[in-house]
ROLUMFI-507418 format. One record per residue (C-alpha): residue number from 1; x, y, z; residue in three letters. Coordinates in Angstrom, 2 decimals, m for minus. Last residue first. Example, Ala and Ser with C-alpha at 12.3 -4.5 7.8 and 13.67 -1.06 7.14 Angstrom:
% ROLUMFI-507418
ATOM    k        X        Y        Z    r
ATOM    2    13.67    m1.06     7.14  ser
ATOM    1    12.30    m4.50     7.80  ala
END
This chain:
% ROLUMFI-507418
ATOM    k        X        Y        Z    r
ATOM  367   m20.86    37.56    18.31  unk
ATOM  366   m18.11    35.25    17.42  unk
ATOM  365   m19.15    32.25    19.42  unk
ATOM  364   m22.57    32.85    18.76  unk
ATOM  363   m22.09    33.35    15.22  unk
ATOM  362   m20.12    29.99    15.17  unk
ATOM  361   m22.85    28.14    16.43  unk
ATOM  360   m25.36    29.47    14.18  unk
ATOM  359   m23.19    28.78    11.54  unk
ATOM  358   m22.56    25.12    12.70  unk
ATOM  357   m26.21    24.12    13.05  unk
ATOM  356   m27.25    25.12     9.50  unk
ATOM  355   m30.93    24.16     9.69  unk
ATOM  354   m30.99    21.07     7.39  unk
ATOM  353   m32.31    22.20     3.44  unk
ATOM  352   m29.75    20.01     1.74  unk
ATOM  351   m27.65    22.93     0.37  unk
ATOM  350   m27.24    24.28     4.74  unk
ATOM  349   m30.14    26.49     6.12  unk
ATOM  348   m29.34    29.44     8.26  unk
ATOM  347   m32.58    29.98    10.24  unk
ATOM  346   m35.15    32.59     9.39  unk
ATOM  345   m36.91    35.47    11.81  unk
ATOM  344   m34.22    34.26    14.33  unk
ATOM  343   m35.81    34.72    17.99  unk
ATOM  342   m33.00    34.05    21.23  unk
ATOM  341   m33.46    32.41    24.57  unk
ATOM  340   m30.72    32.58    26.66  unk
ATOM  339   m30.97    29.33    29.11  unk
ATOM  338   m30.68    30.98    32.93  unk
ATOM  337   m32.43    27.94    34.39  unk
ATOM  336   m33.04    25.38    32.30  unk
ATOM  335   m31.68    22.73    34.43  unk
ATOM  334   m33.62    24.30    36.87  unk
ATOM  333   m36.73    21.91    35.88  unk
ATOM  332   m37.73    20.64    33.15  unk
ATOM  331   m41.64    21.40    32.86  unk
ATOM  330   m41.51    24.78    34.97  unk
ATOM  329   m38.41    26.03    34.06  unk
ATOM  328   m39.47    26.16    30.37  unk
ATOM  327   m42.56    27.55    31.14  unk
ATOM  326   m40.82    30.15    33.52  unk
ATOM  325   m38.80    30.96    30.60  unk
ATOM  324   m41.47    31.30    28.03  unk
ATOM  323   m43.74    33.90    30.38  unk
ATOM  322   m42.75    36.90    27.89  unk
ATOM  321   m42.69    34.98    25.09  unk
ATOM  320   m44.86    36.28    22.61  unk
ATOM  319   m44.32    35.12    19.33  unk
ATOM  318   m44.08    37.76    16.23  unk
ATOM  317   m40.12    37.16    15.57  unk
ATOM  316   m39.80    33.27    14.32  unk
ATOM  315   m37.36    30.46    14.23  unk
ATOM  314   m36.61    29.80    17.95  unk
ATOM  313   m32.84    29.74    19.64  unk
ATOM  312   m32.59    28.39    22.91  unk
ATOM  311   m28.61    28.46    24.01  unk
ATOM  310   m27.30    27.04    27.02  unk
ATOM  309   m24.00    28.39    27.85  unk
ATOM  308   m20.52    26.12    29.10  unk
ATOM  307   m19.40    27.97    25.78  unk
ATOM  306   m21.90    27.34    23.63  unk
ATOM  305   m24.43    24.52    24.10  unk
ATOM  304   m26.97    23.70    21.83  unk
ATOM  303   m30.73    24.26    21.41  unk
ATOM  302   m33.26    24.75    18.32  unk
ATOM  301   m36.68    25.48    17.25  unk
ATOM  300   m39.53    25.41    14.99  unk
ATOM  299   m42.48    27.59    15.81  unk
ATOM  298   m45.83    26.48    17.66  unk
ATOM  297   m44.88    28.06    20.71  unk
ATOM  296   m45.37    26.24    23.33  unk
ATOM  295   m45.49    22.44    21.60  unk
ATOM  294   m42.26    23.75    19.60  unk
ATOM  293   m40.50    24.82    23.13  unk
ATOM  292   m41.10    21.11    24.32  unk
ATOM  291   m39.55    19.47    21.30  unk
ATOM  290   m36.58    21.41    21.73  unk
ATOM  289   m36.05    21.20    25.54  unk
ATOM  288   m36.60    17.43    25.10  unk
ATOM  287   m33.87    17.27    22.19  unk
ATOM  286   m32.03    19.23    23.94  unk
ATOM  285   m31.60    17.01    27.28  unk
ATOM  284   m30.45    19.02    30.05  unk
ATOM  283   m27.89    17.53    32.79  unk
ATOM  282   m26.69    20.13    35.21  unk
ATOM  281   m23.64    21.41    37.46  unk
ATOM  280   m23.31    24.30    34.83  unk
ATOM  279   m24.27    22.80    31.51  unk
ATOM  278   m23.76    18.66    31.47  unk
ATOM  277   m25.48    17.46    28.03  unk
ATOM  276   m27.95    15.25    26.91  unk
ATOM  275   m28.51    15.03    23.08  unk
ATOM  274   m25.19    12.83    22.47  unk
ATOM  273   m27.42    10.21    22.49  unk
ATOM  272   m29.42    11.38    19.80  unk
ATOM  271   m33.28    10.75    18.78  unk
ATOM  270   m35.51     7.98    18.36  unk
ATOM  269   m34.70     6.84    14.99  unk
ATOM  268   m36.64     3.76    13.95  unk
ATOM  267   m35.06     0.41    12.30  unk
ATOM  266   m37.27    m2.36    11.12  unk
ATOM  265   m38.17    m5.87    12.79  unk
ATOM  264   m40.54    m4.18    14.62  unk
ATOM  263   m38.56    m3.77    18.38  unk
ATOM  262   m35.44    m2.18    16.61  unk
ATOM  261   m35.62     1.07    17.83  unk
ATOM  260   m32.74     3.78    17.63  unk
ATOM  259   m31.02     6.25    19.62  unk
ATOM  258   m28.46     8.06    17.01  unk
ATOM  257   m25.15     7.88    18.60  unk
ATOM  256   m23.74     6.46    15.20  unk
ATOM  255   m21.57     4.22    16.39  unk
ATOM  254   m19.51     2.92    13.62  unk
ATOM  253   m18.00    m1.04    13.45  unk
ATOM  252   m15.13    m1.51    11.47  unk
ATOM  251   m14.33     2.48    12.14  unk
ATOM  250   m10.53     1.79    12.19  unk
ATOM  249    m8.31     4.10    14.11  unk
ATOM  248    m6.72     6.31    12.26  unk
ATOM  247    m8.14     9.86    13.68  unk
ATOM  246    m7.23    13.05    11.77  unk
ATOM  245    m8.63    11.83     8.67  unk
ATOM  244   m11.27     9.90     9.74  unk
ATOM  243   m11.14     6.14     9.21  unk
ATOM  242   m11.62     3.28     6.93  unk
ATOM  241   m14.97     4.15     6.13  unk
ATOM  240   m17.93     1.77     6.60  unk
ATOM  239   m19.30     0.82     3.17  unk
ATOM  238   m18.60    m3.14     3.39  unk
ATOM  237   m20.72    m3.29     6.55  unk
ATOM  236   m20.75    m3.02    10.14  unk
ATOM  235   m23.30    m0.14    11.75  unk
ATOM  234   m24.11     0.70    15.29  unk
ATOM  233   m27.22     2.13    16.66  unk
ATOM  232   m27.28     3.33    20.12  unk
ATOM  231   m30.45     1.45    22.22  unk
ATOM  230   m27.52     2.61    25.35  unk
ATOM  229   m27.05    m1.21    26.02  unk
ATOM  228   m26.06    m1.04    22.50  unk
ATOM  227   m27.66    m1.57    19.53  unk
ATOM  226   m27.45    m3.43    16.11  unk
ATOM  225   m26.98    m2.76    12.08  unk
ATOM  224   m25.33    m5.33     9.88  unk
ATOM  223   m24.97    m4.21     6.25  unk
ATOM  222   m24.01    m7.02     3.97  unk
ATOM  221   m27.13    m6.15     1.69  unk
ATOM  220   m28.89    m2.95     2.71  unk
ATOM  219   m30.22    m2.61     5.87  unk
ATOM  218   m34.23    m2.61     6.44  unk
ATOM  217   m35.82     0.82     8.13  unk
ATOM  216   m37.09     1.98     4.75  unk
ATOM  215   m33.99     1.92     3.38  unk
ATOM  214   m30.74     1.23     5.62  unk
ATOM  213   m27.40     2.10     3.89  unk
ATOM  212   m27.65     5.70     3.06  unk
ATOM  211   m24.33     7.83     2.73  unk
ATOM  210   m21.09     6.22     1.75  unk
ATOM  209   m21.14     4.76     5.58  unk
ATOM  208   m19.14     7.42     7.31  unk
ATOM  207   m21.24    10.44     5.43  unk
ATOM  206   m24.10     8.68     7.30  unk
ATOM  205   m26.95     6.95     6.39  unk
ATOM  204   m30.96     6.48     6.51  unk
ATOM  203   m32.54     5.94     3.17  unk
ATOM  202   m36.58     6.82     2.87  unk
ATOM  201   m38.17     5.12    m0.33  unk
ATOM  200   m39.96     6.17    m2.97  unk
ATOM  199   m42.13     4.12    m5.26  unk
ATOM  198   m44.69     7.27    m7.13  unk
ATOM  197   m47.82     6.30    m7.42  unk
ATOM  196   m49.42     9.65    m6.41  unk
ATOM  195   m51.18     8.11    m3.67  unk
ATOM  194   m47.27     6.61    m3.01  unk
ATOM  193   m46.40    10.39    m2.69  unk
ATOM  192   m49.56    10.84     0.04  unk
ATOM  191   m48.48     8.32     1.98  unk
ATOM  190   m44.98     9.10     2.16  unk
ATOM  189   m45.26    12.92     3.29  unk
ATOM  188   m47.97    11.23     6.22  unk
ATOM  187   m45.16     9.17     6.80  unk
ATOM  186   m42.39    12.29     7.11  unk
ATOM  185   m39.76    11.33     5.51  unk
ATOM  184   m36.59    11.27     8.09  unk
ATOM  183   m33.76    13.76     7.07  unk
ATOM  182   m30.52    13.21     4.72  unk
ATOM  181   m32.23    10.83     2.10  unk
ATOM  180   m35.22    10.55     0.01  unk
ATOM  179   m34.69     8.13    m2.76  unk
ATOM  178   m37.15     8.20    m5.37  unk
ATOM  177   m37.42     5.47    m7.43  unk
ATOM  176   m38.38     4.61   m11.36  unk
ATOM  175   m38.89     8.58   m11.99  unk
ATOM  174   m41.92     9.64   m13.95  unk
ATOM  173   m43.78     9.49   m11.04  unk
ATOM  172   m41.92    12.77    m9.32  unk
ATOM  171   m44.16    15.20   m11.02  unk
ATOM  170   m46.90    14.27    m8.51  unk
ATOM  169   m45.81    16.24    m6.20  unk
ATOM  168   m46.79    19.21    m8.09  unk
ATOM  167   m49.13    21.18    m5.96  unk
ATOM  166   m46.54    24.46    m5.15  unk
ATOM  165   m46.87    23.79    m1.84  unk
ATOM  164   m46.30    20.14    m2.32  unk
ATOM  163   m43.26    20.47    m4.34  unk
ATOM  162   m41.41    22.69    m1.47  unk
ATOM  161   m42.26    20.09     0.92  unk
ATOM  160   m41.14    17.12    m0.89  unk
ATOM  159   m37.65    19.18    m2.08  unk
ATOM  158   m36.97    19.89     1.74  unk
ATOM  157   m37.65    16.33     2.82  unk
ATOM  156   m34.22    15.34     0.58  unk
ATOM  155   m33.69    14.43    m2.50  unk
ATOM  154   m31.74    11.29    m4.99  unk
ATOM  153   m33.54    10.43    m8.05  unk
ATOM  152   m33.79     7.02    m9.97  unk
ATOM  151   m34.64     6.65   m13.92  unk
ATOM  150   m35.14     3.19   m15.37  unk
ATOM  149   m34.78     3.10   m19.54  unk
ATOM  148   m35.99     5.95   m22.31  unk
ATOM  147   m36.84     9.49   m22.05  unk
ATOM  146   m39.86    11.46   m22.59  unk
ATOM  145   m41.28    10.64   m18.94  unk
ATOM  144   m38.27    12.46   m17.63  unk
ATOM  143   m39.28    15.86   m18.92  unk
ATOM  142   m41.76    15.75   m16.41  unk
ATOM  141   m38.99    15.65   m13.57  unk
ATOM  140   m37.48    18.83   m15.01  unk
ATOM  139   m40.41    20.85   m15.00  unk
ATOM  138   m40.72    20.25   m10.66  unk
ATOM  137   m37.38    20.54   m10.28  unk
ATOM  136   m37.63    24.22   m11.99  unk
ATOM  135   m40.99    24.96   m10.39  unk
ATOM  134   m40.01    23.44    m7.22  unk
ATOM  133   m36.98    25.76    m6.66  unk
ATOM  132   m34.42    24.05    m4.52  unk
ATOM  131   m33.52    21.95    m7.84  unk
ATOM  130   m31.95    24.86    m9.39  unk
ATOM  129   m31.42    23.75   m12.63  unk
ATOM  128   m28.72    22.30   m15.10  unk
ATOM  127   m30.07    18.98   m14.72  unk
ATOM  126   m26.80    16.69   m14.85  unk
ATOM  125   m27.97    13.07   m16.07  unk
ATOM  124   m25.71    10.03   m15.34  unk
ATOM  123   m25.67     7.10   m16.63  unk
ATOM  122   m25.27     3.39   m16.03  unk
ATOM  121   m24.34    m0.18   m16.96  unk
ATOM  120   m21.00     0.98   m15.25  unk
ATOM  119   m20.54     3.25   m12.53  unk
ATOM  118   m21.25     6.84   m13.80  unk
ATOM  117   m24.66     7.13   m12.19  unk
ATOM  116   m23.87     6.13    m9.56  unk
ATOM  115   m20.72     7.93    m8.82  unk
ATOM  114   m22.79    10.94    m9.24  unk
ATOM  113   m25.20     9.94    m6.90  unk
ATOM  112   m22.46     9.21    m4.33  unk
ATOM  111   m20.77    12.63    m4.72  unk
ATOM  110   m24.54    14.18    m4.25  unk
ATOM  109   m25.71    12.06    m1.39  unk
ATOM  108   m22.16    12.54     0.14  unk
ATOM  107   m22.52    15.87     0.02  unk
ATOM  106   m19.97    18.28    m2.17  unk
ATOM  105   m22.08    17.20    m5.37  unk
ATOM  104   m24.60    19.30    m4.01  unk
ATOM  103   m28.07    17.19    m4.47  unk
ATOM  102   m29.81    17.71    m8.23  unk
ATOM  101   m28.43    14.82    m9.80  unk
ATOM  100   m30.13    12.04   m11.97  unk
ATOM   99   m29.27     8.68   m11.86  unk
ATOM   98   m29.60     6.06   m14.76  unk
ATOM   97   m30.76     2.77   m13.19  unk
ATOM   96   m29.45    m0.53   m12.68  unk
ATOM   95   m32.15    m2.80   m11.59  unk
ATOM   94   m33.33    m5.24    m8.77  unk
ATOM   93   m33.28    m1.65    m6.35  unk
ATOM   92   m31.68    m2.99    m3.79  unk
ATOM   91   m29.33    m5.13    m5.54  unk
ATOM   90   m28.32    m1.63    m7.20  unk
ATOM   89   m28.17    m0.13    m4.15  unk
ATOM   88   m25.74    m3.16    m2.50  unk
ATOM   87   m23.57    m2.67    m5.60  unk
ATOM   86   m23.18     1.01    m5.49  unk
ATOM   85   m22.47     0.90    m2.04  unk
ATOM   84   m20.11    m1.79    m2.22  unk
ATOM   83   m18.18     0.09    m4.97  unk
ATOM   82   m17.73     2.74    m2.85  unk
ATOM   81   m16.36     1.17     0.16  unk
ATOM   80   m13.88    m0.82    m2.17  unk
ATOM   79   m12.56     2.50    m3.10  unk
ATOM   78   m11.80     3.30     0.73  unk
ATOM   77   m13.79     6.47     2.15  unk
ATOM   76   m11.68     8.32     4.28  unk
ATOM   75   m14.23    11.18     6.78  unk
ATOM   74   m12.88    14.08     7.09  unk
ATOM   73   m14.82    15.63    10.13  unk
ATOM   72   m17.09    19.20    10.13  unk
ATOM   71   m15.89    20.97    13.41  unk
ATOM   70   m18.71    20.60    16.12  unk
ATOM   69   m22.10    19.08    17.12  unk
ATOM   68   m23.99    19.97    13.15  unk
ATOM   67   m20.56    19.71    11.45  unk
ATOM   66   m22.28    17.99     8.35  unk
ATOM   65   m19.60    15.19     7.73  unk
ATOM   64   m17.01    15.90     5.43  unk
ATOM   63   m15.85    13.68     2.42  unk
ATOM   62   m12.35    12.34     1.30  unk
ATOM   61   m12.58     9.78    m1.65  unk
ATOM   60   m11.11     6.87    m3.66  unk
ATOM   59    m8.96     5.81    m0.52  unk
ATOM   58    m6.83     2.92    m1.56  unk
ATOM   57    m3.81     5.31    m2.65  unk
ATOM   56    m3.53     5.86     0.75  unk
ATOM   55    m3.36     9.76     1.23  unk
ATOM   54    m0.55    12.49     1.39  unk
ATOM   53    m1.36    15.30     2.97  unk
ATOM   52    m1.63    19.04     1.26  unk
ATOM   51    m5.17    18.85     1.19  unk
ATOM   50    m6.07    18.83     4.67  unk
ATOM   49    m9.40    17.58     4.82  unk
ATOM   48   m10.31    19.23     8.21  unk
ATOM   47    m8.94    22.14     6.79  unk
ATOM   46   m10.64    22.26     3.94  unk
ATOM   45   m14.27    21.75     5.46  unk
ATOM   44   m13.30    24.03     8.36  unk
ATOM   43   m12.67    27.02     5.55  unk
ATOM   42   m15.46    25.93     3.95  unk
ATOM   41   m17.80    26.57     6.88  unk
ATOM   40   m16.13    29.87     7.31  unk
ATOM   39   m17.07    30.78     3.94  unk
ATOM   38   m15.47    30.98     0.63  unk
ATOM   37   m18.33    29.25    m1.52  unk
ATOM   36   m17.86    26.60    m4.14  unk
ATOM   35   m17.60    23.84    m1.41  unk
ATOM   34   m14.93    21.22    m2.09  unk
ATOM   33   m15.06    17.60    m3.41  unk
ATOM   32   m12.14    15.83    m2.27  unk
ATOM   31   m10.73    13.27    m4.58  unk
ATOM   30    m8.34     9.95    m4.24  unk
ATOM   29    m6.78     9.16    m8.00  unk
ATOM   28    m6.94     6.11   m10.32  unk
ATOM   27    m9.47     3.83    m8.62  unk
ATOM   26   m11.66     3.74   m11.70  unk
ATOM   25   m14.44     5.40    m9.50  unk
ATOM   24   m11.75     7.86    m8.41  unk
ATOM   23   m10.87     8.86   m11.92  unk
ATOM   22   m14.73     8.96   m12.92  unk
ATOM   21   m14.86    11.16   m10.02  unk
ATOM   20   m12.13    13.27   m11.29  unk
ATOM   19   m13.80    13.48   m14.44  unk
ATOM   18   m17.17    14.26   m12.57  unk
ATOM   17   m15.35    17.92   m10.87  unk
ATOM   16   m13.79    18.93   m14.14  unk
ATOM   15   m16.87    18.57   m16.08  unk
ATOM   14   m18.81    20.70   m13.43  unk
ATOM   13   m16.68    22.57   m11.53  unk
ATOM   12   m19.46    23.89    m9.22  unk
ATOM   11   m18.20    21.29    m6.51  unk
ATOM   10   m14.72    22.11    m6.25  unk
ATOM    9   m12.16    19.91    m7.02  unk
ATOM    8    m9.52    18.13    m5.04  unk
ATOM    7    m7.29    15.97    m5.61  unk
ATOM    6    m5.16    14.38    m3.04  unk
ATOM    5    m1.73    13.43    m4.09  unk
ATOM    4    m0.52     9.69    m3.16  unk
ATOM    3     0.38     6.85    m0.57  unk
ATOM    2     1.77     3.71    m0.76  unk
ATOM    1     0.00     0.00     0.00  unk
END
């Protein structure tokens, strides 16, 4: 095994950015897929890649996770991880299809959709559109029914919702399958695209695991998933990374600290482990603070810890809250106690539509 140049692209390069992929498919080169934008989020991004390394030349790519709890992570992602993804999808699916992508190629959806669709027996179609606005994505997936073979589509909740508003859900049953990825799809969401006829299915991954590997609660093929005595899910399969970049120990078996629920036979997301936190002498769990604050208040909301400082942050400007607090105090207790409650008329979103945890974190830090 010897070691090699990184290459990195960014992810508006269009033909430059899917020839290195092809190269990485073909197990030629290791690639990085960068953000296009020159924020503080892609400053992490780079530097947790760290471009100027050396890599194994049996990585095919670098990706970051999300950076939702902290720093966004390198994640290595062997070659033989990627083709076992593709594989266990395609087995999945009982066809090869031709992919189309509309996700950021610099997500792991996106880079793994392209790779897809260029793996062989495939192809892969490059709407140039802006699939976060329905009328575009919505146009697009019409024009589908005029061409010829299986068809499969990689989104996230965000596209479903935009869609409905606009009435044109149904535009999605030209495609073969629907893959809806990177947040859980809502089952009433579900219901009504299978009313539609449309076969989609809701993929549960992580960046560490060449994106989804469970669909619809059941693992892929070779993909072991299990608990803890902490009902933590863990993962062993073919598509686990090797390691992270600035961590190489061996992630053979990943815990995701995502609660989950095995009791049905299929896998349910409860929540985080990781959700409970020590602030100032006590524990607070925030996801129970959040859900609690959007039963007040109607309006979506978030909390994190900055700083040793418990942070409450609600999407929305017209809500009273004068007696929030003492609510807040009330149902949990003075674990709450001196929480700073903050009102965002609009919440940072990241490409796949997730509230953009790591820029509100970092304006807090600055600001």
């Amino acid at each position: 095994m010897s070691n090699r140049g990184l290459l990195t692209v960014t992810a508006t390069d269009g033909s430059v950015a899917i020839t290195a992929l092809r190269s990485a498919l073909a197990g030629e080169a290791s690639v990085a897929v960068l953000p296009s934008s020159n924020t503080p989020r892609t400053q992490a991004v780079i530097a947790a890649i760290a471009p100027q390394l050396p890599v194994s030349d049996e990585i095919a790519l670098i990706a970051t996770t999300s950076g939702s709890t902290g720093n966004p992570k390198a994640v290595l992602l062997s070659h033989a991880a990627v083709m076992a993804s593709i594989s266990a999808v395609n087995t999945e699916l009982g066809f090869t299809p031709q992919w189309h992508l509309v996700l950021p190629l610099q997500h792991i959806a996106g880079t793994m959709t392209a790779l897809r669709g260029l793996a062989a027996d495939s192809t892969l179609h490059q709407p140039t559109i802006n699939a976060a606005d329905p009328m575009q994505l919505a146009a697009y997936s019409k024009s589908v029914k005029d061409l010829s073979g299986l068809h499969a589509i990689a989104l996230v909740p965000e596209h479903l919702n935009r869609l409905e508003v606009i009435g044109e859900l149904g535009a999605l049953k030209h495609f073969h399958k629907v893959v809806v990825g990177a947040g859980a799809l809502d089952l009433t969401m579900k219901s009504k695209l299978m009313n539609y006829g449309i076969s989609v299915v809701s993929s549960y991954g992580l960046t560490e695991t060449c994106g989804g590997i469970v669909w619809d609660g059941l693992p892929l093929n070779s993909v072991a998933v299990s608990l803890n005595q902490a009902n933590e899910v863990l993962i062993q399969s073919e598509m686990n990374a090797t390691s992270y970049r600035d961590d190489l120990n061996a992630l053979t078996i990943i815990n995701t600290h995502d609660i989950g629920d095995l009791s049905t036979g299929k896998l349910q997301i409860k929540g985080r482990s990781d959700s409970k936190v020590k602030v100032k002498g006590h524990f607070v769990d925030l996801n129970t603070l959040t859900q609690l604050t959007t039963e007040l208040t109607g309006l979506t909301a978030v909390a994190f810890v900055v700083a040793d400082q418990l942070h409450l942050v609600i999407e929305g400007s017209k809500f009273d809250h004068s007696g929030l607090a003492s609510q807040l105090k009330n149902e949990l207790g003075s674990a709450v106690k001196g929480c700073r409650i903050s009102f965002r008329e609009k919440f940072p979103r990241t490409d796949l539509g997730k509230i953009d945890m790591f820029a509100m974190r970092l304006e807090l830090i600055s600001g």
